[in-house]
N, C-alpha and C positions, 0 to 999 in steps of 0.2 A: 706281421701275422704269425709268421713260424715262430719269432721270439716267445710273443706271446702266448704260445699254444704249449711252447716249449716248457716255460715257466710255470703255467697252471699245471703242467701234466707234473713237472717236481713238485709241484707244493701239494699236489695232490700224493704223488706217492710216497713224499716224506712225512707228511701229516699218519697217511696210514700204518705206515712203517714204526711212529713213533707209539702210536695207539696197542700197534701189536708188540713192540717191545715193553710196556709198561706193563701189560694183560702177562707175559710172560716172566718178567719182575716179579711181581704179583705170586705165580704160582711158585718161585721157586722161595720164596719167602716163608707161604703158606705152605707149599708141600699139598694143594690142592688145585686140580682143575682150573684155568682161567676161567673165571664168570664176569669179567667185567662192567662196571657200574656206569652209567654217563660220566660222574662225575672222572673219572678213572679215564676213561676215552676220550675226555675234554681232555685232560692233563695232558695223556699222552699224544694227542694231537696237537698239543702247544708246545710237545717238547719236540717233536717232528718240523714244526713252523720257525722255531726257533734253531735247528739245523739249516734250514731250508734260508733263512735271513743270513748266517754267516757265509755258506758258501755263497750265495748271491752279492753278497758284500763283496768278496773277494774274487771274485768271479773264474769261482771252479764248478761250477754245473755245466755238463757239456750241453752242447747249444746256447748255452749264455757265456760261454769263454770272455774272459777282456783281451783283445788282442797286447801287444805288445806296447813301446811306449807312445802315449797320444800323441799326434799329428798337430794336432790346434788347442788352445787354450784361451776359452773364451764364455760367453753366460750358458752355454749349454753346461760347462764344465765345474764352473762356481755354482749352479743349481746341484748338480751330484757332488759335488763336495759338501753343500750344507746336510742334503738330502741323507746321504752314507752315513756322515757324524750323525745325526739325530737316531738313523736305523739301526746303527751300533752302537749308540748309547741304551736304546729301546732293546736290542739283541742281547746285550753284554746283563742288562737290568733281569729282563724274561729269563735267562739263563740261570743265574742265582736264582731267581724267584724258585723254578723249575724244580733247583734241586731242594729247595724248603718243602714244595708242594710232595714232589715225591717220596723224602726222607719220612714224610707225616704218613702218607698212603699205605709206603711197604711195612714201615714199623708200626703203623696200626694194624696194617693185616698181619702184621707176625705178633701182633698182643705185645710190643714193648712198650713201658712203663715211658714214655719220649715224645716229644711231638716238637717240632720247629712252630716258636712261634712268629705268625707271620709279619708281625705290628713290632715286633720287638728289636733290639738295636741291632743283634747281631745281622737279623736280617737285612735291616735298613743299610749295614754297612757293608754286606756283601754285594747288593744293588747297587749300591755306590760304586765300588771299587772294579766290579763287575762291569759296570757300564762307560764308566772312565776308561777301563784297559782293552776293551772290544774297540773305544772311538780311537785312541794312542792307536792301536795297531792297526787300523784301518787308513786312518789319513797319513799315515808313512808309509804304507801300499799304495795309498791311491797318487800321493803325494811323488813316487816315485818312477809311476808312471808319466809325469811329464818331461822326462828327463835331465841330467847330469845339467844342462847347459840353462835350462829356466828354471832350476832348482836356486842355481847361483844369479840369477839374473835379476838386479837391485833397480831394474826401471818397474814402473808403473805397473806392466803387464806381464813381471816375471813374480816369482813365490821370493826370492827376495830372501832364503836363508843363505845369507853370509855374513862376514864380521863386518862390523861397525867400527865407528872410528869413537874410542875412550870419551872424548865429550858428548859421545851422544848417552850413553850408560849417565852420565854425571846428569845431564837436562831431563834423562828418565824419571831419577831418583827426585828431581824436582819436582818432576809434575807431579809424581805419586804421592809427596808430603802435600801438594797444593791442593789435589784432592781430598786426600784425609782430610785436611784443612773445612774443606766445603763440607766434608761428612759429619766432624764436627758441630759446624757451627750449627749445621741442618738439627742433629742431633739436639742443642741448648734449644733454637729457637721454636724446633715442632718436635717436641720431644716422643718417641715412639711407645705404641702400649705394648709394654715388657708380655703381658698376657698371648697377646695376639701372636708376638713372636716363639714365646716361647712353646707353642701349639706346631708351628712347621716344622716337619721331617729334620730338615739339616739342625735346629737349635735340638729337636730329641736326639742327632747325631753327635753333638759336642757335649753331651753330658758321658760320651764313653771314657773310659779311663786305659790306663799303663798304656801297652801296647798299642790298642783298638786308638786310643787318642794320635797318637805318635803318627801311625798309620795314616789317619785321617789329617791333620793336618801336611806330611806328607804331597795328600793328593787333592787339596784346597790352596793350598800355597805351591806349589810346582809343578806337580801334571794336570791342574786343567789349567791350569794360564797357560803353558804351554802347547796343549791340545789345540785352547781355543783360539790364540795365536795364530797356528797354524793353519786352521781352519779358516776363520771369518780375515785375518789381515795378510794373510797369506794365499791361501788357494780359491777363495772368492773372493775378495778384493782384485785379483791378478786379473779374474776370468773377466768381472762386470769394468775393471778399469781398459780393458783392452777397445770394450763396445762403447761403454761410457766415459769413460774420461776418469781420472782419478778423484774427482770430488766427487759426482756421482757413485761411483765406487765406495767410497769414505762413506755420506752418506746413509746408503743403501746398509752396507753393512752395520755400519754403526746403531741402527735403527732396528734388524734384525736381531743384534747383539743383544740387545735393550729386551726384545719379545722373549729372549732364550731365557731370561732372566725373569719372565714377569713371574713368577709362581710365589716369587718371595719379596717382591719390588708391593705388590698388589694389597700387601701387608702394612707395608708403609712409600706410600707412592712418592714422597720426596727421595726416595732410593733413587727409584729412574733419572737423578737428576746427574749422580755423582756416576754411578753405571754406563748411564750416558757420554760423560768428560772423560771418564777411564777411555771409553771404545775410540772416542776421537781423537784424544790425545796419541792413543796409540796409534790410529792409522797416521797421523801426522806426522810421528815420530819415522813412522813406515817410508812414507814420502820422502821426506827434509834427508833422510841418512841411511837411506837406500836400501835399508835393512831391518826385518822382523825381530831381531835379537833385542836392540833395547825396547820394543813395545812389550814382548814378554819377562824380562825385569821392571817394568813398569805394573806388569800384570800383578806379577810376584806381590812386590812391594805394597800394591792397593790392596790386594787379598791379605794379606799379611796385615795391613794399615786396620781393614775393615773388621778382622775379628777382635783388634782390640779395640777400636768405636763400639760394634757392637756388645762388646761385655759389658761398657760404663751403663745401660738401664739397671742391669744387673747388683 
């Protein structure tokens, strides 16, 4: 109960604190009295909530401190590991959003000629990257609190980042063509409507160019495999393998993995097939060779495999 009283009384005064900082933005832009608008006190109560989501995440709010390194590693612990990842993706996304919304606010109340727009790529790509870098530095905090020794720890119920041995990276690089393989074939035999796809976020993402592309690729091909790596076959895999068993574990997660995905899978549902093979094959890889490294070359490679399947409707 004190947690909790604790935590409403932050999100109550950082919501307000944000509302009053934007009202104050506001005046010094205009060089006019704050008079704030709903819409304005919406905003800056989301940028208050979104304060309010990062130190929670990392747990600097006093009365919600995270003690030092966890004691146990188990389904309470794999629940806050998915939990965290998705809040800081949600955190990192709100935040960009945040500063679009705001950029539009002050520079309308100052009369410039400017407006972020909201639909528009640049946006989409700061969301992206914004939420990607909030989840990265989250689950290497949280990630760190299990400590030094089940950090390295390649049984079932440890996080399992340490080196592998060379044929496992080689059986990786296998499985990831064997996939593409199946994306393929999926592809000739139920061929996807180019239409449908090219309507979702991520395909209006890969029409950016120079830089903005570089970027994005970048963080499609190496920081979310490795993000999500770390997350679903690393620090919930460890937690659920410890109370269920390593198939169980496999599983569970692999299936999760699949839901993380549905926004774009839903589009063409024989996605979920190869989605599927990626997350299993990787926890396999996890099991068999005691180590997270070549399931995230595996990741690489299938993300990598997959933007060139999906160019061929193209």
């Amino acid at each position: 109960m004190r947690r909790l009283l604790f935590g409403l009384g932050w999100l109550l005064l950082l919501s307000a604190a944000g509302a009053a900082a934007l009202a104050l933005l506001g005046w010094a832009a205009t060089g006019k009295p704050p008079v704030a608008s709903p819409r304005q006190l919406a905003t800056g109560a989301t940028l208050g909530l979104n304060v309010y989501l990062f130190l929670l995440l990392f747990g600097r709010l006093p009365g919600l401190r995270a003690s030092g390194v966890l004691a146990a590693w188990g389904p309470a612990q794999a629940v806050v590991s998915l939990l965290g990842f998705l809040g800081a993706l949600a955190a990192g996304g709100i935040a960009c959003t945040n500063i679009f919304i705001v950029a539009n606010l002050l520079l309308g109340a100052a009369q410039v000629g400017w407006h972020a727009d909201m639909g528009g790529q640049p946006a989409l790509l700061a969301t992206a990257f914004g939420g990607e870098t909030a989840a990265a530095w989250w689950i290497c905090w949280y990630l760190g609190r299990a400590g030094a020794a089940r950090l390295a720890d390649g049984g079932p119920g440890g996080i399992a980042w340490r080196p592998a041995p060379w044929r496992a990276y080689g059986v990786a690089a296998l499985c990831a063509a064997a996939i593409i393989g199946v994306v393929l074939v999926l592809f000739t035999l139920l061929p996807p409507n180019p239409k449908a796809l090219n309507d979702l976020p991520s395909a209006r993402l890969f029409a950016a160019s120079g830089w903005a592309i570089l970027g994005l690729l970048l963080l499609v091909m190496v920081i979310g495999p490795v993000v999500e790596e770390l997350v679903f076959r690393g620090a919930a895999f460890a937690g659920l393998a410890r109370r269920f068993g390593p198939v169980w574990a496999g599983a569970i997660t692999t299936l999760l993995f699949m839901a993380l995905h549905a926004q774009d899978k839903l589009h063409y549902p024989p996605g979920f097939i190869d989605v599927g093979l990626m997350a299993a094959a990787s926890c396999w890889l996890r099991v068999k060779f005691g180590s997270i490294r070549p399931g995230i070359l595996l990741h690489i490679l299938y993300n990598s495999g997959l933007l060139f399947a999906a160019g061929l409707p193209h």
